[in-house]
C-alpha positions in Angstrom: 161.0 -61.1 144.3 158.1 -60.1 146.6 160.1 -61.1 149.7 162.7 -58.7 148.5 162.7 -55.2 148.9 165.6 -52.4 149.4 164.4 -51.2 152.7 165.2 -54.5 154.3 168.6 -54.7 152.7 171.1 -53.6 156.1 172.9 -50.3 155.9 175.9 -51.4 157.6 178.6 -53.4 155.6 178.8 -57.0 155.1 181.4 -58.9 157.3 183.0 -61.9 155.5 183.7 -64.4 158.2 186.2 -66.8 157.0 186.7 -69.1 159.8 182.6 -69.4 159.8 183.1 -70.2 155.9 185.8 -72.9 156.7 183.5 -74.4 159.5 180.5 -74.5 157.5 182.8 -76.2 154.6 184.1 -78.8 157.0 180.5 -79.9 158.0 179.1 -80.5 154.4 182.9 -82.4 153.9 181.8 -84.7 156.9 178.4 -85.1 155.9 179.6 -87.0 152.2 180.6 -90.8 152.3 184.0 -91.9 151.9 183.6 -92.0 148.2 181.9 -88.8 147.8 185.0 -87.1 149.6 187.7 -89.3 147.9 186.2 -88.4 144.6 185.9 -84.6 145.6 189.4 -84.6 147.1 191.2 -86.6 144.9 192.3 -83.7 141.9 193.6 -81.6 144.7 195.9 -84.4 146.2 196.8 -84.7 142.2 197.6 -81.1 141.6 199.3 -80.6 145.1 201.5 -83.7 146.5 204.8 -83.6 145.8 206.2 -84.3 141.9 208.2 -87.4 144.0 204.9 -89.2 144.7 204.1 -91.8 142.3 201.4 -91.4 139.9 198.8 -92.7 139.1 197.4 -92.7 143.1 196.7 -96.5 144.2 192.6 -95.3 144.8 192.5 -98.0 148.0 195.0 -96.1 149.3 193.7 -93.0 149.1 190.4 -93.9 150.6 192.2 -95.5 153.5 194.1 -92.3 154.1 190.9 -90.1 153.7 189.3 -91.5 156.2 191.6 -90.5 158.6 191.4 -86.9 158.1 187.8 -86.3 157.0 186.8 -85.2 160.0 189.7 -83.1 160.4 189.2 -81.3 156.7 187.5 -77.5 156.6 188.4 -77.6 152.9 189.9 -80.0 150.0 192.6 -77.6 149.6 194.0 -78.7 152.9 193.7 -82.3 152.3 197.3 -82.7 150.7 199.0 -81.3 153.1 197.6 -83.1 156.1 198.3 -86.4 153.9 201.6 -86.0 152.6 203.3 -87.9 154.7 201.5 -91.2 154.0 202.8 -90.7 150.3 206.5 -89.9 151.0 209.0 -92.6 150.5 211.4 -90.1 153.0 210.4 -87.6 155.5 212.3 -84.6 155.8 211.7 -82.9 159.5 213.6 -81.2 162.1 214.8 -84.1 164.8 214.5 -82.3 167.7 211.3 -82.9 167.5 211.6 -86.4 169.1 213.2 -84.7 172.4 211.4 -82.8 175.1 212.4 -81.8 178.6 211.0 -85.1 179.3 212.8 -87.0 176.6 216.5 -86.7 175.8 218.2 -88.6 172.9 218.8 -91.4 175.0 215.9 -92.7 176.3 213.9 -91.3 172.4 216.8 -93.5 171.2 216.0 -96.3 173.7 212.4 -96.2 173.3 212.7 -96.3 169.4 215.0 -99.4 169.4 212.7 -101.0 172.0 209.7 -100.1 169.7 211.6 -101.6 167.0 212.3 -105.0 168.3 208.6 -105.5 168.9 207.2 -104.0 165.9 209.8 -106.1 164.0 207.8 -109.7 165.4 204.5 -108.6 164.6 202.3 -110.5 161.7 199.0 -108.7 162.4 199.9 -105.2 161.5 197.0 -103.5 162.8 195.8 -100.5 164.5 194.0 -102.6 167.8 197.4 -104.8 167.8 199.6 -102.3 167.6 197.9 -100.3 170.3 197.8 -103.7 172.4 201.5 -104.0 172.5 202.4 -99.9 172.1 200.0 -99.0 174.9 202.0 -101.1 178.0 205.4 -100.8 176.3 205.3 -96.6 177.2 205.0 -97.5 180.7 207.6 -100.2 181.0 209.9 -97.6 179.4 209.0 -95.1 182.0 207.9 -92.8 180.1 203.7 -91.6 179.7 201.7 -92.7 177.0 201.7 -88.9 175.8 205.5 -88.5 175.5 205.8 -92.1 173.9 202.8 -92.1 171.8 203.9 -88.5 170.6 207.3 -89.8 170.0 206.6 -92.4 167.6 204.1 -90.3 165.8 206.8 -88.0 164.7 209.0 -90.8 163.9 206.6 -91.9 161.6 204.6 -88.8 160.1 207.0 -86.0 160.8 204.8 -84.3 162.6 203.5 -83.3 166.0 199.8 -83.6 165.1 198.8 -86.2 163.0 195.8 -88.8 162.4 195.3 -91.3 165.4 198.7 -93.1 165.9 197.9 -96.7 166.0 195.7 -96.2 162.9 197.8 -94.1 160.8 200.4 -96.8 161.3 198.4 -99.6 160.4 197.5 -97.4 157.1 201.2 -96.6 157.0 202.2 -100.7 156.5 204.9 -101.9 158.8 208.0 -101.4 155.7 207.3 -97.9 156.3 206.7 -97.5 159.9 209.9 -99.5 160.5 211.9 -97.8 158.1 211.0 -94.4 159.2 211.7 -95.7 162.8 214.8 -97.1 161.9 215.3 -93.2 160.4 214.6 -91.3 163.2 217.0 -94.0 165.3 219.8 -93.3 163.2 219.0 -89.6 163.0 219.2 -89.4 167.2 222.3 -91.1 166.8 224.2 -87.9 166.3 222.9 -86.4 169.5 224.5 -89.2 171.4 228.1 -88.8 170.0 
């Protein structure tokens, strides 16, 4: 208390900075190990995925996942939904999402069956493989690494920003990543008819 007194106390009124608050709470959620934030985060992906997600929650798993997006967390709370698309069995997203001005239905529909065909023959699923055999396929389709890379991550998160591609794929597994490929193929379909 002797470093206290009210003279030093500010007259004007406190400011509550929540983007500061989320900051600061992202940098003590980078700082703990894997386990630590697992541990931490684990209730809230309990409480908050979907009922459809099966339960109990395969703890290997889970870590896998986290490490993708502890660098990207500012709170727990936000941990389900950046993760809830490596615990869906379906995705449910608007298609258009696949097409640009850059990339119509054909050529999202081309470069998906293409992808297919390749991801189909590989044993070593992954993420330096994968980007081995992704990375030059986006330019033999003509199209940049951006638009192609971007395309397959919403084919297989749902999303426009996600975790690295070629890792959250290899998390992912290749049953999933193909069927949701093979999803988002079928889906373009009825923009070709």
């Amino acid at each position: 208390m002797k470093h206290f007194s009210l003279e030093r106390v500010g007259r004007t009124a406190a400011i509550f900075n929540k983007d500061k608050l989320e900051w600061m709470n992202g940098v003590y959620l980078r700082k703990l190990n894997l386990g630590e934030f697992v541990q931490q985060a684990m209730p809230f992906l309990d409480r908050n995925l979907p009922g459809s997600v099966e339960r109990p929650l395969n703890l290997d798993y889970v870590s896998h996942v986290l490490f993708l997006v502890q660098e990207r967390a500012k709170t727990l709370a936000e941990v389900p939904p950046l993760t809830s698309f490596f615990f869906l069995d379906e995705l449910q997203y608007d298609i258009g999402l696949l097409l640009s001005k850059e990339v119509d239905a054909k050529s999202a529909t081309k470069a998906i069956t293409t992808s297919l065909q390749i991801l189909e023959e590989i044993t070593a699923w992954n993420a330096t493989t994968l980007e081995d055999i992704l990375r030059p396929l986006a330019a033999e389709l003509g199209l940049g690494t951006g638009k192609f890379f971007g395309l397959l991550r919403v084919a297989v998160t749902g999303r426009v920003a996600a975790p690295p591609l070629f890792q959250t794929m290899a998390v992912l597994g290749k049953e999933k990543c193909l069927k949701r490929l093979n999803m988002a193929k079928q889906q373009l379909s009825t923009y070709l008819s």
